[in-house]
C-alpha positions as CSV (number, residue, x, y, z in Angstrom):
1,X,116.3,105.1,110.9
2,X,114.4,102.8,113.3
3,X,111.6,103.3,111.0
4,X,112.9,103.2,107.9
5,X,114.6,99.5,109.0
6,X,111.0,98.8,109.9
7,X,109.4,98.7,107.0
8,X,111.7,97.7,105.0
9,X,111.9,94.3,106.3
10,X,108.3,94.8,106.4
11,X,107.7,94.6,103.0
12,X,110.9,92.9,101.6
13,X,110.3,93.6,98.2
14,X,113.7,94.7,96.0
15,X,111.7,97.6,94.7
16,X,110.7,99.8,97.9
17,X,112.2,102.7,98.4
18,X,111.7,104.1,102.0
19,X,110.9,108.2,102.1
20,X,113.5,110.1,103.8
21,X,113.2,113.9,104.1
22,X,116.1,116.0,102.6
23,X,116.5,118.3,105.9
24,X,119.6,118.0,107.6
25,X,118.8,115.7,110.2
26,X,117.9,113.6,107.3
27,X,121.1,113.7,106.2
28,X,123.0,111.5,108.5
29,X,120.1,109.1,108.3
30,X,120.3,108.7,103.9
31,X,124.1,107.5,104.5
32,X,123.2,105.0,107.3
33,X,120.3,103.3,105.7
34,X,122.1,103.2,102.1
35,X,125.1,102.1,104.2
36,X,122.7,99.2,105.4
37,X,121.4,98.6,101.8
38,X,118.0,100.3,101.8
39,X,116.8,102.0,98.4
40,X,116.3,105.5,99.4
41,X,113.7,108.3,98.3
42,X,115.2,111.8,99.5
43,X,112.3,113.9,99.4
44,X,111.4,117.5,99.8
45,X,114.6,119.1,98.2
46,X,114.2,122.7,97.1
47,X,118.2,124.2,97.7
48,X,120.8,123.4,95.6
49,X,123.1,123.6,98.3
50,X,121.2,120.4,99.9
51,X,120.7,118.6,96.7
52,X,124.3,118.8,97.1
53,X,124.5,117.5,100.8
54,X,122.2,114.6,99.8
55,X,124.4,113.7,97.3
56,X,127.6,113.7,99.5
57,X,125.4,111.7,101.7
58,X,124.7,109.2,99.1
59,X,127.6,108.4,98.1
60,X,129.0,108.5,101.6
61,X,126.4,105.6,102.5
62,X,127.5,103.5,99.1
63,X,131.3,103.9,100.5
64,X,130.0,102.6,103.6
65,X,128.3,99.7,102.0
66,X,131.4,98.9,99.8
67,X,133.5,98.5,103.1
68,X,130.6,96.2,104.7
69,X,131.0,94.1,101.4
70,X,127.5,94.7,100.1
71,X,126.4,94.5,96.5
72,X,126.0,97.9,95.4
73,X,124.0,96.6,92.0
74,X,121.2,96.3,94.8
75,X,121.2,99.6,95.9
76,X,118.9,102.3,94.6
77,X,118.0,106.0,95.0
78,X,116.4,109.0,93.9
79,X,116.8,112.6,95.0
80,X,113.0,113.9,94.5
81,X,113.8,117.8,93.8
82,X,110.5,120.0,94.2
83,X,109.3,122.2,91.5
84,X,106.5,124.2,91.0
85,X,106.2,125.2,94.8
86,X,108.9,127.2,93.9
87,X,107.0,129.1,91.3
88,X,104.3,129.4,93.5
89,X,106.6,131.1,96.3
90,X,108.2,133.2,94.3
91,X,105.6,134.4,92.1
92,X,103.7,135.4,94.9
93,X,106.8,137.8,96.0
94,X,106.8,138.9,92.4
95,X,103.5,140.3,92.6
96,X,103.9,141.9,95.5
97,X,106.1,143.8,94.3
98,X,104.0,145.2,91.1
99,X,106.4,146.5,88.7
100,X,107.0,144.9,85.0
101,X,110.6,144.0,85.9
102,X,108.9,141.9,88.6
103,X,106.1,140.8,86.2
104,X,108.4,139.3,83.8
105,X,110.2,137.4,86.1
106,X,106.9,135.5,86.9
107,X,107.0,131.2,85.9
108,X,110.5,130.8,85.6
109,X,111.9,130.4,88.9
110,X,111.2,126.6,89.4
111,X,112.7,125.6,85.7
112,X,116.0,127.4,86.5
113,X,116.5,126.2,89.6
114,X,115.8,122.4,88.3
115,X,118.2,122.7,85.7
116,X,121.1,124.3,88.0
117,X,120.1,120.9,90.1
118,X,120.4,119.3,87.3
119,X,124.0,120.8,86.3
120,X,124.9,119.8,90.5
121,X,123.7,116.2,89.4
122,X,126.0,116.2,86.5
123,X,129.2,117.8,87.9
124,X,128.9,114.7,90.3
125,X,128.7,112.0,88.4
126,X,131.8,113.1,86.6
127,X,133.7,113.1,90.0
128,X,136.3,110.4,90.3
129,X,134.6,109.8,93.7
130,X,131.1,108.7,91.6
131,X,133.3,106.4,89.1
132,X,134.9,104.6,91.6
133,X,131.7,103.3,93.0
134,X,130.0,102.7,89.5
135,X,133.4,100.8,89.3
136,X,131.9,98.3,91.5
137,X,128.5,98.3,90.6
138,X,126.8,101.1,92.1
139,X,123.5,102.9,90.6
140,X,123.4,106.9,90.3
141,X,121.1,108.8,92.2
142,X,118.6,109.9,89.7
143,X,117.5,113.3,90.0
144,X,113.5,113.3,90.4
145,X,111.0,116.2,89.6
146,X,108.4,115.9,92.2
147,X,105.4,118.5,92.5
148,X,105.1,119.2,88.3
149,X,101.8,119.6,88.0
150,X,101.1,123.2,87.0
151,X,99.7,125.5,89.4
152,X,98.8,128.4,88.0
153,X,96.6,128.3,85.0
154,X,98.0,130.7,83.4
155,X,101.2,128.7,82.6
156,X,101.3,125.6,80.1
157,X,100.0,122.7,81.6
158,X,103.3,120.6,80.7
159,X,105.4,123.4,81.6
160,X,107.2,121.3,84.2
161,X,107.4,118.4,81.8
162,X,108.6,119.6,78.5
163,X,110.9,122.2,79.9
164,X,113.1,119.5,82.3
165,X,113.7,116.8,79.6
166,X,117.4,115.2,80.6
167,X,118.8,111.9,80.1
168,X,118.4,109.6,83.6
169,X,116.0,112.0,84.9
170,X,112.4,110.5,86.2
171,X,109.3,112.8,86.3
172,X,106.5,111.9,88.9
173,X,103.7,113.6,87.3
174,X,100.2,114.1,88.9
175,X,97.3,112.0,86.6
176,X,95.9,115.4,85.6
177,X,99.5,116.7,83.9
178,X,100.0,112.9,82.8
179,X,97.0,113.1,80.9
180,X,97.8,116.6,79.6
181,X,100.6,115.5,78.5
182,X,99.4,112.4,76.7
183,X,96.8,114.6,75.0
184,X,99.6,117.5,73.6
185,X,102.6,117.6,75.4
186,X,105.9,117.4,72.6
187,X,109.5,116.6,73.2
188,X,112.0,118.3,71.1
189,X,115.0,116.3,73.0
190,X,116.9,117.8,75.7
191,X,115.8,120.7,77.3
192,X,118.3,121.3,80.4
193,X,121.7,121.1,79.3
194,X,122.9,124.5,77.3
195,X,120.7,126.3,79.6
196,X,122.7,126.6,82.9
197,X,124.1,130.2,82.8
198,X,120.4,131.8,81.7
199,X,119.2,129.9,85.4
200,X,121.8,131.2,86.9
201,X,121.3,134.7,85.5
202,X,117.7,134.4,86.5
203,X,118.4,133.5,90.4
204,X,120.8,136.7,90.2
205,X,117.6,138.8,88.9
206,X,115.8,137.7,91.7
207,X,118.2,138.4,94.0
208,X,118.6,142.1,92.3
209,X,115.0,142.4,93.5
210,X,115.1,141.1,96.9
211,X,114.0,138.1,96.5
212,X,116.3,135.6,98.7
213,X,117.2,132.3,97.0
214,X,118.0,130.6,100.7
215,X,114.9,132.4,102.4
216,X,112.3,131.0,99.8
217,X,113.8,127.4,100.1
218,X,114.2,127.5,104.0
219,X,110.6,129.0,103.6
220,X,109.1,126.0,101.8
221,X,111.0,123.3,103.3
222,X,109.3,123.9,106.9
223,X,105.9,124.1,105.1
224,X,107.0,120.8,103.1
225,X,107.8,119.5,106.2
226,X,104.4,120.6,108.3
227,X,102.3,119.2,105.2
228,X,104.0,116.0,105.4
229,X,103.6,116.0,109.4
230,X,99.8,116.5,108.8
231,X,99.6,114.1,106.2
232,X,101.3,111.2,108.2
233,X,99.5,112.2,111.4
234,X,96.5,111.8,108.8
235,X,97.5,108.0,108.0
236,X,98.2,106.8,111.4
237,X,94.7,108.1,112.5
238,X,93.1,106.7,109.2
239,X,94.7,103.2,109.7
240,X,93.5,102.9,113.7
241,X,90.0,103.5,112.7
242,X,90.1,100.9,110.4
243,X,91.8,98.7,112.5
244,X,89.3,99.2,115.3
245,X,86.4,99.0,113.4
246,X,87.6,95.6,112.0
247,X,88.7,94.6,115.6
248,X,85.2,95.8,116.9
């Protein structure tokens, strides 16, 4: 939270959003700083269940700020929900397993579990809890598909574009699926809502097989967590140089 105060008086711009991991320390620290009036991203969600908590803990903070006066109009977030790492985990279980029930379950893991967040997202917003705070001002949390570039060629290279269409949604494509996309990606309108129970049915599948909806996402939140670790330990050393050499 120290941080997170940090720089954003650093850079005192209205449209910063300061990077807060979705792990359950992170938790209590999303309501504080919204509470405070910092624009949050919550990154590195995978479960529903904590898309769920980050939620609460969104609208917890906004509470917060109502009581401390604050103008909620100011306030912004975004819930970044991971994608195709899902794929890539569960895939990979997939074919260990070797059998064509396995085979055909292959590519469609990240999808449904977007769109069940995307159902979560939805059930929310019709809470009297949300209307009450967009009552007085407040901005949604908009769901945000992070990692949707495609990693495994065999798959559409707008598979995680064209296949998470939703209104109020916000897609942070890499340049090579932006481009992709440009070149022949289509849009036939939504392409989430309607779909919720086949999601669910294909979690249950998965789960038929062994494969463990909590293990995966416990699984690739510590390495989310690692790789962000690494890459932040990158940037401090990365930043020092520089500032030595110009110091020098």
């Amino acid at each position: 939270m120290t941080q997170a105060r940090a720089l954003w008086q650093a850079v005192a711009e209205p449209n910063l959003f300061i990077k807060i991991p979705a792990t359950r320390e992170g938790l209590a620290a999303i309501t504080t700083v919204i509470a405070e009036g910092i624009s949050v991203n919550v990154t590195l969600i995978f479960a529903l269940d904590r898309y769920r908590e980050v939620m609460d803990a969104y609208l917890s903070g906004l509470e917060r700020a109502v009581s401390a006066g604050r103008d909620l109009a100011r306030i912004h977030s975004v819930a970044s929900f991971f994608v195709s790492r899902v794929d890539t985990e569960v895939d990979a279980r997939l074919d260990a397993l070797a059998t064509p029930e396995a085979r055909g379950l292959m590519g469609k893991a990240a999808v449904a579990n977007a769109r069940l967040a995307y159902q979560a997202f939805e059930e929310t917003v019709a809470g009297a809890r949300w209307r009450r705070l967009a009552e007085v001002g407040a901005n949604p949390q908009r769901p945000l598909w992070a990692s949707t570039g495609v990693k495994n060629p065999a798959y559409p290279d707008t598979l995680y574009v064209t296949e998470l269409v939703a209104p109020g949604t916000v897609n942070t494509m890499p340049g090579s699926t932006l481009a992709a996309f440009a070149d022949h990606g289509e849009v036939a309108g939504d392409t989430v809502r309607g779909t919720y129970p086949a999601a669910r049915a294909h979690l249950d599948a998965l789960e038929r097989l062994g494969i463990g909806y909590r293990e995966v996402t416990d699984t690739l939140e510590r390495e989310g967590l690692a790789k962000f670790e690494r890459s932040w330990d990158e940037l401090g050393h990365t930043v020092s140089h520089e500032l030595h050499s110009v110091t020098s």
